[in-house]
C-alpha positions in Angstrom: 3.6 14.1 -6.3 2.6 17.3 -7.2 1.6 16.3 -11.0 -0.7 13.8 -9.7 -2.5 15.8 -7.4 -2.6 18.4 -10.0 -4.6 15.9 -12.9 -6.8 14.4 -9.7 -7.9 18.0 -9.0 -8.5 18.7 -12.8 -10.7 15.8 -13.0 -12.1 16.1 -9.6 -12.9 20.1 -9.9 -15.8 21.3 -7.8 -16.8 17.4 -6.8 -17.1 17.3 -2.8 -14.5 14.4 -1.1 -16.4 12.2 1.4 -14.7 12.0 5.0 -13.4 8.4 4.3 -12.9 7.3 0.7 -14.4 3.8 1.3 -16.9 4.3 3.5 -17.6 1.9 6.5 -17.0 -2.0 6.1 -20.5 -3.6 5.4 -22.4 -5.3 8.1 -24.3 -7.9 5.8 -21.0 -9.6 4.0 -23.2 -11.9 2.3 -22.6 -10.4 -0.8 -19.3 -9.7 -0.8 -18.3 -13.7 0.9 -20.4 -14.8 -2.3 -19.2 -12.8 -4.7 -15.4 -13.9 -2.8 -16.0 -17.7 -3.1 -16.6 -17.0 -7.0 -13.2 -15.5 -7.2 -11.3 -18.7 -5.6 -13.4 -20.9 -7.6 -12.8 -19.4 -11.0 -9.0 -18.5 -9.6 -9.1 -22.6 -9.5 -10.1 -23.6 -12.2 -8.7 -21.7 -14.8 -4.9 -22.0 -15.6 -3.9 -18.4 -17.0 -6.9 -16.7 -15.1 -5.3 -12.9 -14.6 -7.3 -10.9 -11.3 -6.7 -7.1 -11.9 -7.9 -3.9 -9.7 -8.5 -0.5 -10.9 -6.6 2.4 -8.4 -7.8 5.9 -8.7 -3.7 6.5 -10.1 -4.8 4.2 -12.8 -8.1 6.1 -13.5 -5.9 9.7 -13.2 -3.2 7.9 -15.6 -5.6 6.9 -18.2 -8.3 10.0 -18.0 -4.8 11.9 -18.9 -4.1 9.7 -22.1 -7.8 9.8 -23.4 -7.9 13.6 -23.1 -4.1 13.9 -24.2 -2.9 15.9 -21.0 0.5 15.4 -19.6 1.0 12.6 -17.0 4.7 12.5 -16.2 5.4 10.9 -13.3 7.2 12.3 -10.4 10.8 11.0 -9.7 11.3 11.2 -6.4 9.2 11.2 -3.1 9.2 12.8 0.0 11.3 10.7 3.2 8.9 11.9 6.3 7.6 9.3 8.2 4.5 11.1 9.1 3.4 12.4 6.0 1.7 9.8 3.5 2.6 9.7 -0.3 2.0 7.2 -3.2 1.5 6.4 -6.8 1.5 4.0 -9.3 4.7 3.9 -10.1 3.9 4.0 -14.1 2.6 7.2 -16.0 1.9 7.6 -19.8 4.6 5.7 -21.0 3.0 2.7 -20.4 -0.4 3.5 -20.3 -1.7 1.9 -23.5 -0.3 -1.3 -21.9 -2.1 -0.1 -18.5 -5.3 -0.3 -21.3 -5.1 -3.0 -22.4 -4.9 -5.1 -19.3 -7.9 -3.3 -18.0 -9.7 -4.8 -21.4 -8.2 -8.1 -21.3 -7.8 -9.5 -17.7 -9.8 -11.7 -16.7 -11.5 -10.3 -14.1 -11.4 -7.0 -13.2 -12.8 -5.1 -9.7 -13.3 -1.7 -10.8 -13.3 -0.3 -7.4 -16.5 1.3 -7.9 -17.4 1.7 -4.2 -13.9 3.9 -3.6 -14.1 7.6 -4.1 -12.9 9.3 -6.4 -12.8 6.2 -8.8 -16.7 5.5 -8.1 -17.0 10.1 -10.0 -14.5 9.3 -13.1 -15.1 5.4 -14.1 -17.7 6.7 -15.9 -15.8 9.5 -17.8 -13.5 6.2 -19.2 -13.8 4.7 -22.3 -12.7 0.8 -22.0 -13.6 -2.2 -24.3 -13.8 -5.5 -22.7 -15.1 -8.7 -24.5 -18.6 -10.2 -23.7 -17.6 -13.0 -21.6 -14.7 -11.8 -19.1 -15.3 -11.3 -14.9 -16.1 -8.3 -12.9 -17.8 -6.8 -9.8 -21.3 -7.5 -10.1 -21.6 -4.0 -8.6 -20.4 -1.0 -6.3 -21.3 -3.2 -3.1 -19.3 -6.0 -3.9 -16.1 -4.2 -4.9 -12.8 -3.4 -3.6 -13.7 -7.2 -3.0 -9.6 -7.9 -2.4 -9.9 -7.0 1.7 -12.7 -9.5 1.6 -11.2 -12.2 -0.2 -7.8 -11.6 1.6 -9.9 -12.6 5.3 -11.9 -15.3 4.1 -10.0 -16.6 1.2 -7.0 -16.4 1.0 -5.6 -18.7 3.3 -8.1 -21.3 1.9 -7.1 -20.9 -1.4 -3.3 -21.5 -1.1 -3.8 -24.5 0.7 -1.7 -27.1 -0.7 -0.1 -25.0 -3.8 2.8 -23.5 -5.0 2.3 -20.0 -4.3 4.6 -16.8 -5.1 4.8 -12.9 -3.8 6.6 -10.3 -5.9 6.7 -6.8 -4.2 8.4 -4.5 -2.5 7.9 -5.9 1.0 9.0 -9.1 0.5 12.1 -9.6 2.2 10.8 -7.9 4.7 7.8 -11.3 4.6 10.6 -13.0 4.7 12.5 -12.0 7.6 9.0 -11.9 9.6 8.6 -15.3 9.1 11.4 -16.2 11.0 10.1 -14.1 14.0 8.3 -16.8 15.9 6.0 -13.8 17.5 4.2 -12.8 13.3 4.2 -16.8 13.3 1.6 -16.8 15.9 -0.3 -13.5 15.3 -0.5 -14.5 11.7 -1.7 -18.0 12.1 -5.5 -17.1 11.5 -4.4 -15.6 8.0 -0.8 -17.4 7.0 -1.4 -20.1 4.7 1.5 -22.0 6.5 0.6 -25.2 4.6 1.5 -23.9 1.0 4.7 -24.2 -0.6 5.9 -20.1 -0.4 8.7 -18.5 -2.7 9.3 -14.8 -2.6 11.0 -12.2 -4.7 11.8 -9.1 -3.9 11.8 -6.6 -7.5 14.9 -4.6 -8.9 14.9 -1.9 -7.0 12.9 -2.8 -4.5 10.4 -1.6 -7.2 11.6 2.1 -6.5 11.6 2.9 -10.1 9.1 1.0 -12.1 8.2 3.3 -14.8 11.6 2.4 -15.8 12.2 -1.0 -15.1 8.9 -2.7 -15.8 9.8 -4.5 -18.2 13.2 -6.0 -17.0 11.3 -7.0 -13.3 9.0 -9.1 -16.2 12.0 -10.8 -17.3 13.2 -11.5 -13.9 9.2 -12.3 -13.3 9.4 -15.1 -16.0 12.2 -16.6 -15.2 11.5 -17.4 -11.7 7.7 -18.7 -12.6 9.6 -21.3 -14.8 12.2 -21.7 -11.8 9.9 -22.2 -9.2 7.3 -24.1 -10.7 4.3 -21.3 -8.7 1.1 -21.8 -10.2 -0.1 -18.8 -8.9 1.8 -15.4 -8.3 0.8 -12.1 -6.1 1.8 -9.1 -7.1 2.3 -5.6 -5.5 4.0 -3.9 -7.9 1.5 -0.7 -8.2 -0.3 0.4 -11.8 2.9 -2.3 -13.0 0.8 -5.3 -11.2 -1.9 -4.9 -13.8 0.1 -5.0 -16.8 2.2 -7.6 -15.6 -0.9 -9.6 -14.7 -2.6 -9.8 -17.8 0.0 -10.3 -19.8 2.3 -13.4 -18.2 -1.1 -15.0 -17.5 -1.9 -15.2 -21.0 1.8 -15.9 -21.6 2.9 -18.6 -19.1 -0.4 -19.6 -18.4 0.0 -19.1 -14.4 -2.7 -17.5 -12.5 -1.9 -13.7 -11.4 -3.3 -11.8 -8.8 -2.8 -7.8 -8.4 -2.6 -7.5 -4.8 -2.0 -3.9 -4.1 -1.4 -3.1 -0.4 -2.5 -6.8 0.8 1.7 -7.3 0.8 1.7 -4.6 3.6 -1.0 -6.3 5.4 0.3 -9.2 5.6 3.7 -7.6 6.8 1.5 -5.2 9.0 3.9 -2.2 7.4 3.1 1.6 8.0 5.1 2.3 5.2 5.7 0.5 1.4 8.7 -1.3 1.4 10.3 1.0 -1.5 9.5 4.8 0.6 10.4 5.9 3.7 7.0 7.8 4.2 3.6 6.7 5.5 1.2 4.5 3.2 -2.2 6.1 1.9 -4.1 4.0 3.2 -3.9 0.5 5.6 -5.2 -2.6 4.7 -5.2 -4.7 7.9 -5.8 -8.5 9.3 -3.2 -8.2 12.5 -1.3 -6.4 14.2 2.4 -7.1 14.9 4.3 -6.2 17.8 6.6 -2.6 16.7 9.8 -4.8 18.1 9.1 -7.8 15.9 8.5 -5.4 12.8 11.6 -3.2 13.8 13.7 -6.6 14.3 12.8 -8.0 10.7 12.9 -4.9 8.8 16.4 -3.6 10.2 17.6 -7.1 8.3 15.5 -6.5 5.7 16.1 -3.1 4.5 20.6 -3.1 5.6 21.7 -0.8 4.0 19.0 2.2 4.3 20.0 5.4 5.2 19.3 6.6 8.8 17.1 9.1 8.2 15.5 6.5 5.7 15.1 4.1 8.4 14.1 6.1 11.7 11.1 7.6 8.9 10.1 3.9 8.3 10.0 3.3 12.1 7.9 6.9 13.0 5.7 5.2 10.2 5.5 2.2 11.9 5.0 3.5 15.4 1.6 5.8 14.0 0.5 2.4 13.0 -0.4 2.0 16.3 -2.7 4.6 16.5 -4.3 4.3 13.0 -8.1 3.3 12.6 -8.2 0.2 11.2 -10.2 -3.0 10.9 -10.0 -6.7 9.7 -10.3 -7.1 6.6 -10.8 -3.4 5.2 -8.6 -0.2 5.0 -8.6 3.2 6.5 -6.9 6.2 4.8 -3.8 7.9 6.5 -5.8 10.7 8.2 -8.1 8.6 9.5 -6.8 8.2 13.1 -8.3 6.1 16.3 -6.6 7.8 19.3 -8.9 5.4 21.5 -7.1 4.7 25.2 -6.2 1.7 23.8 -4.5 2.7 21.0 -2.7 5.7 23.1 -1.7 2.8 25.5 -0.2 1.0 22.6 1.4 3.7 21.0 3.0 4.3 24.2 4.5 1.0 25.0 6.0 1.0 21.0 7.2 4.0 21.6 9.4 3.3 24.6 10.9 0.4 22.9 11.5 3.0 19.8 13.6 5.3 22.3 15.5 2.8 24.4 16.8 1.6 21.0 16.8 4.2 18.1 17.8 7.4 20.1 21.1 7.5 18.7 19.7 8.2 15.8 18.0 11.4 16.4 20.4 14.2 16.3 23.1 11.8 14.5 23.1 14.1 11.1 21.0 17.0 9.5 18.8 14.5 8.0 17.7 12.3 11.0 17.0 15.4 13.1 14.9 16.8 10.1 12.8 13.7 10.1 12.5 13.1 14.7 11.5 17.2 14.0 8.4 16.0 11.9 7.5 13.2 14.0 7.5 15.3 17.8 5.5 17.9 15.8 3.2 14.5 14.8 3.2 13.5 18.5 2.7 17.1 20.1 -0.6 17.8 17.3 -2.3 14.6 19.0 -1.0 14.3 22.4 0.6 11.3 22.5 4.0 12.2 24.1 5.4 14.8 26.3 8.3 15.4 24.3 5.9 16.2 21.6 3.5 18.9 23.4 6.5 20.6 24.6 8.3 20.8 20.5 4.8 21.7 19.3 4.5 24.5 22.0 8.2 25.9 21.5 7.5 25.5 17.7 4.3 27.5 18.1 5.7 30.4 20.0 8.9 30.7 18.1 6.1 30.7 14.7 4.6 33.3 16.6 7.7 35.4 17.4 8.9 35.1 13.8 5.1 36.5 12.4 5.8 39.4 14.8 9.1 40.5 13.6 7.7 40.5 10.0 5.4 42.8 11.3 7.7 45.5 12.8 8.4 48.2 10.9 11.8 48.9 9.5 
């Protein structure tokens, strides 16, 4: 994490951040429903037809590769279920291939409205042929929210349709849980023919496995007969994209976070830490999510798993709105909210307090989460560890004070 943040503030030195990175969702959707319908139609009628997004990771990635700076990517990430963390899971190893998908998918949203893609597009030097899609413009980008409302569900009516991402089998459990069946129902395109498949890995180390998650990727387009494939596979979805399209001839949509909408996740189905941002169409109940994704995620360690659930549980007070995403910071602590974070929360206790002083680890991460709770008010047990925490802070500053 640190190397990333490092080459964004390289490129982003002495440019001003805006207090939301996408700004407000538009009140005239005209544009964007248009420019939405054009997607599904081309999507439609062209076999092979590759839809690919540009992330501000990618942007970073392949500023670094132009000006021949170091990109590494970071192993490992944090496990703290209140703190948010991602990346693209590729760095500079693939990033010639991360190039050339940019130039030769067939349609690309640049993402120009987002901040800080809409300061360093600009700086990057791409070369696609006359003839290929994009957004029109800034207003009808980071058109995927859109589509995903009003299209989606339209669009997969009647076809063979595939998801490959992290959160998968956790899609899959869910969709046993008669309770997402219903709060879904405006959005799930129940009538399609659905296969899943869950990456090597969960997806947890692309950089390194890209290319053997494209074998297993091929295989199963043959096997399953999808003519069109979602993927959330990070700055790996647009590489894979544009090149099995052109391959296999199967349409291939990048669809970023959408996988956590549709699974209404706090957290990517490969970290035990809170998502960057939250791309939302509904809200599922915290004990239908916690049901599926104990069966989904067996295995995970505890302190793995209580992180995904504090994760879960701030979901409930996180601003968000139908079709469009909020960053991690950006909170709604409306009475509503507070009232819902309150009922998840007792559900949380009454079944996942034997987890909280259980080992070093666990207590570490319910540690971060009462701090988390104490900082906005929204439990008792949290005002009272932020207080002790705040005088016991204080009483260590003094000691360091005394003279010796």
């Amino acid at each position: 994490m640190a190397r990333m943040m490092e080459l964004h503030a390289h490129f982003l030195a002495g440019l001003a951040s805006p207090a939301t990175p996408l700004g407000p969702k538009p009140l005239d959707l005209a544009p964007r429903l248009g420019e939405a319908r054009r997607i599904s139609e081309l999507l439609a009628a062209t076999p092979g037809f590759s839809f690919v997004r540009v992330g501000d990771t990618d942007v970073t990635l392949l500023l670094a590769m132009q000006e021949q700076i170091d990109g590494s990517l970071e192993p490992r990430w944090p496990v703290n279920g209140t703190t948010a963390f991602g990346n693209s899971g590729i760095d500079l190893r693939h990033g010639e291939r991360l190039k050339r998908a940019l130039e030769r998918a067939s349609y690309v949203d640049f993402h120009d409205r987002l901040w800080p893609i809409s300061e360093l597009l600009p700086r990057l030097r791409l070369q696609r042929p006359h003839g290929l899609h994009r957004n029109p413009d800034a207003e009808t980008s980071y058109i995927i929210l859109t589509w995903l409302e009003c299209e989606f569900k339209k669009y997969c009516r009647g076809r063979r349709v595939g998801f490959i991402g992290a959160e998968a089998r956790l899609l899959q459990e869910l969709l046993e849980e008669p309770r997402f069946r219903e709060v879904s129902a405006p959005y799930w395109p129940s009538d399609a023919e659905i296969h899943l498949l869950q990456p090597r890995g969960d997806g947890a180390n692309l950089d390194s496995t890209l290319d053997i998650i494209a074998d297993d990727l091929r295989q199963w387009i043959r096997a399953t007969g999808v003519d069109t494939v979602f993927v959330s596979l990070g700055g790996g979805a647009k590489i894979l994209c544009a090149e099995l399209a052109e391959e296999l001839g199967v349409r291939m949509f990048d669809f970023g976070g959408s996988l956590r909408a549709l699974t209404s996740s706090g957290s990517d189905g490969n970290r035990a830490c809170r998502a960057t941002h939250y791309p939302f169409l509904y809200h599922v109940p915290f004990e239908t999510w916690s049901a599926a994704a104990e069966r989904a995620f067996r295995g995970l360690p505890e302190h793995e798993l209580l992180a995904k659930l504090h994760a879960q549980l701030i979901l409930e007070v996180q601003a968000r709105e139908i079709g469009w995403t909020h960053a991690s910071w950006e909170l709604d602590l409306s009475r509503s909210n507070r009232q819902a974070f309150r009922r998840a929360h007792a559900i949380y206790r009454a079944k996942y307090r034997h987890l909280f002083r259980k080992t070093p680890e666990t207590r570490r991460e319910r540690a971060g989460f009462l701090h988390f709770c104490g900082t906005h008010g929204l439990t008792w047990e949290g005002r009272r560890f932020l207080t002790l925490f705040r005088i016991k802070s204080a009483l260590a500053r003094a000691r360091r004070l005394i003279p010796r």
